[in-house]
C-alpha positions as CSV (number, residue, x, y, z in Angstrom):
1,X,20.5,4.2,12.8
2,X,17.0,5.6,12.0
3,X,14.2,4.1,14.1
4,X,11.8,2.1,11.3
5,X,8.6,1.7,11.3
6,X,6.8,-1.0,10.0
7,X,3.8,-0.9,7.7
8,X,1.9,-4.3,7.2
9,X,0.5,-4.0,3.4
10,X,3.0,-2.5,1.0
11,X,2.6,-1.2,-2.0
12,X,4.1,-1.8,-5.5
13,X,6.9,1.0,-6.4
14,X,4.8,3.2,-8.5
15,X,2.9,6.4,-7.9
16,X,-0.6,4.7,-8.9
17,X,-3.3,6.6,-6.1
18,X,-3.7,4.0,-3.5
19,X,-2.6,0.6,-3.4
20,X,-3.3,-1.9,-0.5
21,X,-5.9,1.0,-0.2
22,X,-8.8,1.4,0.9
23,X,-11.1,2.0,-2.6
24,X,-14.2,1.1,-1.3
25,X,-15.2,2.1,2.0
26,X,-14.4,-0.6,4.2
27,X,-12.4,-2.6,1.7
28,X,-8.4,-3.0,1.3
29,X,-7.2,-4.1,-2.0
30,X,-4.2,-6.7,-1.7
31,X,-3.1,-8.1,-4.7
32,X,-3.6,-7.8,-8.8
33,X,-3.8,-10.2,-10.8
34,X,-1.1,-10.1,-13.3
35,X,0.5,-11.4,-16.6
36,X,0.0,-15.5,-17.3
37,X,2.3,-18.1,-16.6
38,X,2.8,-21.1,-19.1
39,X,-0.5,-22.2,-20.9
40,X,-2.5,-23.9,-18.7
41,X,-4.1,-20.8,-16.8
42,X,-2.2,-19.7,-14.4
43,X,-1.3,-16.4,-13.1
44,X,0.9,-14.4,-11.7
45,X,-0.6,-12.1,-8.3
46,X,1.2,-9.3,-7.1
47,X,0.8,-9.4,-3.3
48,X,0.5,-6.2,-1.6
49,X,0.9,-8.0,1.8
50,X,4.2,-7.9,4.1
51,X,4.7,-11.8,3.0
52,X,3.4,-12.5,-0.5
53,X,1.9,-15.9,0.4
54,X,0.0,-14.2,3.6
55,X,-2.6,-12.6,0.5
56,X,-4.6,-16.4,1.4
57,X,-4.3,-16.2,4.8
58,X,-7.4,-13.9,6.1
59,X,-10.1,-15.3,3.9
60,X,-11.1,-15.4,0.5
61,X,-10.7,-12.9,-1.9
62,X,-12.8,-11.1,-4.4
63,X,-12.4,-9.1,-7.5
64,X,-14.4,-6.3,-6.1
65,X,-16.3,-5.0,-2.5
66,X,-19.5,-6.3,-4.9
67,X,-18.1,-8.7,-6.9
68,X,-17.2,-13.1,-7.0
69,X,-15.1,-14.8,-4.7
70,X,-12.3,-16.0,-5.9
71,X,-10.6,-19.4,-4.6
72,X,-6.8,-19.7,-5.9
73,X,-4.8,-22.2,-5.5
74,X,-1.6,-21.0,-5.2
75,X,0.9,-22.8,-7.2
76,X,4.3,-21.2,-6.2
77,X,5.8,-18.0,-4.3
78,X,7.5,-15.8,-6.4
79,X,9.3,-12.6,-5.8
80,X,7.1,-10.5,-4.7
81,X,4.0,-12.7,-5.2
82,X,2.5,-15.8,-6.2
83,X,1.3,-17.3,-9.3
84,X,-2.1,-19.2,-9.2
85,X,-4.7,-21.3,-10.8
86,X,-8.5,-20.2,-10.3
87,X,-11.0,-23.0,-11.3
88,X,-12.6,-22.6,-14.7
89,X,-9.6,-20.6,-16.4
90,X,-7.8,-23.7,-18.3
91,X,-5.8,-21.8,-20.6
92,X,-3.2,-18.9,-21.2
93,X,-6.1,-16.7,-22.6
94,X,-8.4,-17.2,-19.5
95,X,-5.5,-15.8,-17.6
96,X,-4.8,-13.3,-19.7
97,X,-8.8,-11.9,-19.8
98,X,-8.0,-11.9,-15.9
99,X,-4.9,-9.2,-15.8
100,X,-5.0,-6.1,-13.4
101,X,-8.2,-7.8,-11.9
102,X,-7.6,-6.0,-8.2
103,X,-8.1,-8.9,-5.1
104,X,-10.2,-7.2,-2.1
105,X,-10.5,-8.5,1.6
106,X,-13.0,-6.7,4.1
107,X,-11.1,-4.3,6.5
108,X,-12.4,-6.5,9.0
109,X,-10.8,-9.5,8.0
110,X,-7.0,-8.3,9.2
111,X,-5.9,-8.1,12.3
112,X,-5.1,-5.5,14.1
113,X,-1.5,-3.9,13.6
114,X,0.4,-4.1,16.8
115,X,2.4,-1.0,17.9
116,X,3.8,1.0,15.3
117,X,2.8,-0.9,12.6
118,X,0.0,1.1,10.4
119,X,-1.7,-0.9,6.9
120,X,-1.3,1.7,4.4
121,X,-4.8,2.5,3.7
122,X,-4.8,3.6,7.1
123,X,-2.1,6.0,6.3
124,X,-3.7,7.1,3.2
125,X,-5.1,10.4,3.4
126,X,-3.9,11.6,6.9
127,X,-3.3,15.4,7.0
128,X,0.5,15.9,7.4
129,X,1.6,18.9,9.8
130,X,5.3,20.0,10.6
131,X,6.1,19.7,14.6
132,X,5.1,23.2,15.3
133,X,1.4,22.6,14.2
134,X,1.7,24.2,10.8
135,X,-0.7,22.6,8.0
136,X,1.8,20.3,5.7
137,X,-0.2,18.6,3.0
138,X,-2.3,15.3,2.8
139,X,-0.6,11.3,2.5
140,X,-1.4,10.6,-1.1
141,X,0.5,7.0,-1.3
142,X,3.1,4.7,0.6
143,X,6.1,3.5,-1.3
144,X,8.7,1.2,-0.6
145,X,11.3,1.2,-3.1
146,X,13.5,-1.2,-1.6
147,X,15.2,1.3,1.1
148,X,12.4,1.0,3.4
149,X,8.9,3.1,4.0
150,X,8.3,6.1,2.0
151,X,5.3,8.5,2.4
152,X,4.1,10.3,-0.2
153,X,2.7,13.5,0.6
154,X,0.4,15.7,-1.5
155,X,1.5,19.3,-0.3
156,X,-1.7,22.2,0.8
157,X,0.2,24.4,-1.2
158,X,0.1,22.9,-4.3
159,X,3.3,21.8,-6.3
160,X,5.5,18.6,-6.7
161,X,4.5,16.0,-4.2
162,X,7.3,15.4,-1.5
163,X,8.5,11.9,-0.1
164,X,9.2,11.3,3.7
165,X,11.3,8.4,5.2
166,X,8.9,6.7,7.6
167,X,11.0,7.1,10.2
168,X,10.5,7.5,13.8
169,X,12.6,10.6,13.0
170,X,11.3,11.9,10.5
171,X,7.1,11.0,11.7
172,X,7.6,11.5,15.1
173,X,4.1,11.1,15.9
174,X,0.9,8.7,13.9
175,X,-2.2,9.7,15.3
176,X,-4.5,7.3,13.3
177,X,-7.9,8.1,15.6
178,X,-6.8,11.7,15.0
179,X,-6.9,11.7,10.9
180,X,-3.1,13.0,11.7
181,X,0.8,12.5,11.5
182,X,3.2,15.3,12.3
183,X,6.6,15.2,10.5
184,X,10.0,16.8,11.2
185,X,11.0,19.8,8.8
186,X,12.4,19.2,5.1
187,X,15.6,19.6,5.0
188,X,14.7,21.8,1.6
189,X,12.0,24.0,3.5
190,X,15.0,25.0,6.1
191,X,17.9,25.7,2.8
192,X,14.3,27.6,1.5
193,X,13.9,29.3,4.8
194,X,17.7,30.6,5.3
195,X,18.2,31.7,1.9
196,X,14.5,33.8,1.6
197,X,15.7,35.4,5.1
C-alpha cells in the first residue's frame, strides 16, 4: 500500500490555477461562496478545508486580502461544504449577487502542518525535479479527485501538464524552505526512454 501524504486545504476537482491558494501574498483562499439555498438568503460555501465546517474555525473570513469581513452563520454541513446566512442578505437574490465571492484567511491564521502534511498553497509553485537532479517542471495545482492527492505539474519543457500521486513513492522528498520536491520517474518518460534508445 502506497505511503499517503496528507495535505490540509484541498482543492475542488477542477484545473482552475490555484485553489486554497495563495492569491495574494500572504493570503490562502478557503472557500467560495456558491449557488443559494431556499429564499431566505442563504448560501451554499464550498470549503476548501480538510473538514468543511473547520472554514470558521481560524477566524473570520473576508471576500478579499482588502476587502469586508464576513460573519456567517453556518446553517448546516453539507457534502463538501456548508450553506450559510450572512447578516443583511434576506433573500434568494442577495445570495445569488454573492456567488463565486472567494473567502480569504491570513496565512498566519493556520496552524502549522505537522509532519508530512503541506497546505496546498505551499505546494503551489515548487519546482519539480526527477531523483537524479534533473529540472522536471513547476506544481501548477493540487487535486483530489476522490482517490487521494494529486499534483499537477506544469512541465519546463512545455506540453500537456502531468499528474503525480502524492505519494511517499512517488514525492519521495518536500523540501518546502527549499522552493523544491523531487519525484520518482514517469512511468511514460521510461516506455519514452527504452523505445527512443
Amino acid at each position: 500500500m502506497p505511503t499517503r501524504r496528507r495535505v490540509t486545504t484541498r482543492t475542488r476537482p477542477r484545473a482552475e490555477a490555484v485553489r486554497g491558494d495563495a492569491d495574494v501574498a500572504g493570503w490562502l483562499c478557503v472557500g467560495v461562496i456558491g449557488k443559494p439555498k431556499g429564499v431566505r438568503g442563504a448560501f451554499r460555501v464550498t470549503s476548501y478545508t480538510a473538514r468543511p465546517e473547520d472554514i470558521l474555525a481560524y477566524g473570520p473570513l473576508r471576500d478579499g486580502p482588502d476587502g469586508r469581513e464576513l460573519a456567517l452563520d453556518v446553517v448546516e454541513t453539507v457534502k463538501g461544504g456548508i450553506v450559510a446566512r450572512l447578516p443583511g442578505v434576506g433573500d434568494r437574490d442577495a445570495a445569488e449577487a454573492l456567488r463565486g465571492a472567494k473567502l480569504y484567511l491570513p496565512r498566519a491564521a493556520l496552524p502549522e502542518a505537522e509532519a508530512g502534511e503541506y497546505y496546498h498553497a505551499d505546494l503551489v509553485g515548487l519546482a519539480v525535479e526527477l531523483t537524479g537532479g534533473a529540472a522536471f517542471g513547476t506544481v501548477r495545482a493540487v487535486h483530489d479527485f476522490g482517490a487521494g492527492g494529486l499534483l499537477e505539474v506544469a512541465p519546463a519543457a512545455g506540453g500537456e501538464t502531468v499528474y503525480v500521486p502524492f505519494t511517499g513513492e512517488a514525492v519521495p522528498e518536500v523540501d518546502i524552505a527549499g522552493g523544491r520536491l523531487v519525484i520518482a520517474p514517469l512511468a511514460d518518460d521510461a516506455v519514452d526512454e527504452e523505445t527512443a534508445g
